[in-house]
N, C-alpha and C positions, 0 to 999 in steps of 0.2 A: 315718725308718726305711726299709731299703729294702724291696720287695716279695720275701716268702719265695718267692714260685712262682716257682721259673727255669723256663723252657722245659719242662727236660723232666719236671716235677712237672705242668704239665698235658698234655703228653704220656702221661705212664704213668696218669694219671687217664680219660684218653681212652681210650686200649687196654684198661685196666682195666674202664670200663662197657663196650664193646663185649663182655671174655671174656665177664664176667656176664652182657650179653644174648644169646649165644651158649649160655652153660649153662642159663638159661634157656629159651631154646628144645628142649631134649632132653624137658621136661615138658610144651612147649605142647599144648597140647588145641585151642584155638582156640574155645572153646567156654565159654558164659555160663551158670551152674550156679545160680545164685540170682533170685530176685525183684526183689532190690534191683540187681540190674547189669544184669537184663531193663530194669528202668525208668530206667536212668540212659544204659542204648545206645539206647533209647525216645526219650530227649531228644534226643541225637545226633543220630538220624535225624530228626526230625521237624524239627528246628534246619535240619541240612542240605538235604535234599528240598524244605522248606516252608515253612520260616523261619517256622515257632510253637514252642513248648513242650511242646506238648499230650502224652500220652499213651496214646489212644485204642486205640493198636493193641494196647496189656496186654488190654484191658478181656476181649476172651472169655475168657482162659486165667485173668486173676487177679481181676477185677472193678475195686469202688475200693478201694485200698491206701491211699490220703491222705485227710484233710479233704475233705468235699464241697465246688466250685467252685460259684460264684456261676453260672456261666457254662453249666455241665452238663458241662463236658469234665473229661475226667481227665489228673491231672499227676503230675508222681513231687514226692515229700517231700524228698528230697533234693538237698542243694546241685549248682550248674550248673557248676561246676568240674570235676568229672570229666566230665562230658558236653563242654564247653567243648574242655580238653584232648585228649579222644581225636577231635575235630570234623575237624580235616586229616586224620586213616589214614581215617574213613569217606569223607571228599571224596574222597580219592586210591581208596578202593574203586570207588568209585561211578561215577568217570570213565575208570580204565583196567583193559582188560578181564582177566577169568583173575581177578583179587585179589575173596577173599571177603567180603562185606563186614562178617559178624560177628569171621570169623578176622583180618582185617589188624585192624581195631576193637581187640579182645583186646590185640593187640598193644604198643597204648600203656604196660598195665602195666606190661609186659617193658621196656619203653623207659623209666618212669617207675622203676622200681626200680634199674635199672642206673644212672640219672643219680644216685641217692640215694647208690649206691656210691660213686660219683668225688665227689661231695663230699664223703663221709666222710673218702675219703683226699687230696680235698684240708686238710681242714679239721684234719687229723692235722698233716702237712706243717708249716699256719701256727703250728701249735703247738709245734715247734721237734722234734716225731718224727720219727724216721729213717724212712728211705725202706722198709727194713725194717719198721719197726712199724705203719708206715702200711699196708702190703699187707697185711700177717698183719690186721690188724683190721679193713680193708675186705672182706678174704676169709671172714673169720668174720662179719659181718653181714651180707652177701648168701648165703653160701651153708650157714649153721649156724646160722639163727635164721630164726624166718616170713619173714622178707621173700622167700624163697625161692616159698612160698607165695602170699604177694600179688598175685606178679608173674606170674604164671598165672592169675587172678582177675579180672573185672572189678571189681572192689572199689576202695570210694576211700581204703584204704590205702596201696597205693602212688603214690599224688600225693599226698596227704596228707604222707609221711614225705618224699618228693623235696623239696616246695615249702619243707618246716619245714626242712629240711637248709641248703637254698638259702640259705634267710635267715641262718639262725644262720650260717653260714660266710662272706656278706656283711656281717654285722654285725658279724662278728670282723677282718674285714678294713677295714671300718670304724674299730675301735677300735686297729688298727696302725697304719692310714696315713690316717688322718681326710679319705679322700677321697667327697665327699659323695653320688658317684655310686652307691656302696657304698649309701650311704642309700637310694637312691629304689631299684634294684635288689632291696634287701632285703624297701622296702617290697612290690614287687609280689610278690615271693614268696611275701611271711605274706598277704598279698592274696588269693593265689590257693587259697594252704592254707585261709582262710578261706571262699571261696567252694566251697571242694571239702566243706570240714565247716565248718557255720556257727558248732558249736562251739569252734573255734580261735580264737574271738573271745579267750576266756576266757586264751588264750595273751598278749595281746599285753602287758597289765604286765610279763609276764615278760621275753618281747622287748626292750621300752622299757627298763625297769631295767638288763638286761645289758648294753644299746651306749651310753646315756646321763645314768644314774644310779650317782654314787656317794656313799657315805654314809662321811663322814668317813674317805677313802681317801687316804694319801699319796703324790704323784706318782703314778709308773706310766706305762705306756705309753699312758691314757686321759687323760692332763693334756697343757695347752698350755704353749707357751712361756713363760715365768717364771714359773708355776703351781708354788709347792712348799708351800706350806703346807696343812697339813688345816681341814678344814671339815667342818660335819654335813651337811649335804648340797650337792650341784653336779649342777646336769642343764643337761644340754648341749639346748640348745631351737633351734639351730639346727639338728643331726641331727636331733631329734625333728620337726620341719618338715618338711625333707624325705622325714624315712619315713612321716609320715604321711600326707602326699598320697596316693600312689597307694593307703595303704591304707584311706583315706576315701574315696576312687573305686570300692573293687571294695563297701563297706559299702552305699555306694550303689548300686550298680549290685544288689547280693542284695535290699535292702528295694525297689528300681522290682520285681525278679523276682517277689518275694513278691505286691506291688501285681497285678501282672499275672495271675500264676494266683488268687489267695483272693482280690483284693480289700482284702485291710488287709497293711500292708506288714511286722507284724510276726507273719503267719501264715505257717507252714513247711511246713504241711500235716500237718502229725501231729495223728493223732484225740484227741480228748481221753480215750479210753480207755488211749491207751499214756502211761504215766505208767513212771518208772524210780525203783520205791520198794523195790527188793529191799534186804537187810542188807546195806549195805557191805562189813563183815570176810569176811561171806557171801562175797559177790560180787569181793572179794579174793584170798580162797583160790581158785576159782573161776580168776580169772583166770592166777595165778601158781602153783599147786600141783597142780590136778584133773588125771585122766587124760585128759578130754575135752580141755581147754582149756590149760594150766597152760602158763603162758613155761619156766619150771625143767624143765620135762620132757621139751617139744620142742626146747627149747633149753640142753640141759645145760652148754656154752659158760660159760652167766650164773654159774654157780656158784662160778667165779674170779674175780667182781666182787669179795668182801670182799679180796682178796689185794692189786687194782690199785688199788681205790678210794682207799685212804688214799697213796697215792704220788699219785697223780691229782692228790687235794686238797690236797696240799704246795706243788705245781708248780703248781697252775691251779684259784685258791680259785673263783674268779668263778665259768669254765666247771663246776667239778664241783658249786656250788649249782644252777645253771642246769640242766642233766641232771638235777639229780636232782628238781626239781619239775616239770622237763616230763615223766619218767617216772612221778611220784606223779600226774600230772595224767594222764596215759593210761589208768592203773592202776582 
């Protein structure tokens, strides 16, 4: 099969994150609004500057926000992925003069969410979307739904959503042109998502299943050469090899992290008091309904979902399962 991207599909993907990081910027504030992105640019710097972890410099304004360390120092709870990723804009603060170095910092979200853009509309493209529907839909999820928000944010939503995009749309090009480099690629993606939220572990059956699991499927565009007959199940274990390397690498690389701050590798640093026992349904509506919070309301957009959904899943059974348990999984 040949490769759907011509030229100028990553061309106009290219221009495209750039608008988005351009419209982005009319909100930038430059500015770190929460606790949890105090201690994730915490990491940052202390990475950078002085090549520890540590995050000592919270300590007057917030105290200890994690599990007590073995060690006395204080650490952030959260995964080193976003600290990791935004590490080059504080370098580049740091060393050339005039650049802020909370405001350039910031800035990776803005960077992080526009990349998320272009692969949306690359990942439109390989799905055989016009050029057209590709923009309209890239347009409407950077700039009519949060991710508008994220990306003004030190928040690790927007690398989260960038790095999960990344993969899905290397995996999908995986299962067009079973070029294995797609593999390892995708792996460092879900890699990186993972190391950003350690929860996205919880992601990767779903990942595995989508690129090399199929259950009693006929041909298709995921079968080899003289492959026609159906079978209950077929996993492809030479893909799943390569993508799992590099995403055995960064697992590793978050339980040495773990080791490093708490001392047992499967400590994250969350106190044993934050426990997440609220009502589901509760905590559902909550998420998709409330005035505070609700997707549906910030994002009135979603409410044309039941219209597209069922064309979606006509045309693209695989991807439209896929979406819809990594959206119940966010949810």
């Amino acid at each position: 099969m040949t490769d759907s991207r011509s030229p100028s599909d990553t061309s106009i993907a290219f221009w495209l994150a750039l608008f988005l990081f351009g419209v982005y910027l009319l909100s930038f504030s430059g500015r770190i609004t929460s606790s949890d992105g105090l201690s994730m640019f915490a990491v940052t710097e202390s990475a950078v500057k002085r090549g520890d972890v540590s995050t000592d410099q919270m300590w007057t304004f917030f105290g200890a926000k994690s599990a007590p360390a073995p060690d006395g120092e204080a650490y952030s709870k959260y995964g080193y992925g976003t600290s990791l990723l935004a590490a080059p804009l504080y370098a580049l603060a740091l060393y050339v003069p005039f650049f802020g170095l909370m405001q350039l910092t910031v800035l990776s979200s803005a960077l992080a969410m526009a990349c998320a853009g272009a692969f949306v509309y690359l990942t439109a493209r390989r799905l055989k979307f016009s050029v057209a529907v590709a923009l309209a839909t890239t347009l409407l999820f950077g700039l009519a739904t949060p991710a508008w928000v994220y990306a003004k944010e030190f928040w690790s939503e927007a690398f989260a959503t960038a790095t999960l995009c990344a993969a899905f749309y290397f995996l999908l090009a995986y299962r067009q042109q079973r070029g294995l480099h797609d593999c390892a690629i995708a792996g460092i993606c879900l890699g990186l998502a993972i190391a950003v939220r350690t929860t996205n572990i919880l992601l990767l059956p779903l990942y595995v299943w989508y690129a090399f699991v199929n259950l009693g499927e006929k041909g298709g565009e995921h079968k080899g050469k003289g492959e026609h007959a159906a079978s209950p199940l077929q996993v492809d274990w030479r893909g799943v090899f390569w993508f799992a390397i590099p995403v055995s690498g960064f697992v590793l690389a978050i339980l040495f992290y773990n080791a490093v701050r708490f001392g047992n590798v499967f400590t994250t640093g969350y106190r044993a008091d934050e426990t997440f026992n609220n009502n589901i349904l509760l905590g559902a509506y909550g998420l998709l309904f409330s005035p505070g919070k609700g997707l549906f309301v910030y994002a009135p957009i979603l409410a044309a979902l039941p219209f597209g959904a069922w064309q979606f899943y006509k045309h693209h059974k695989r991807e439209f399962v896929f979406v819809s348990l990594l959206s119940t999984f966010y949810v």
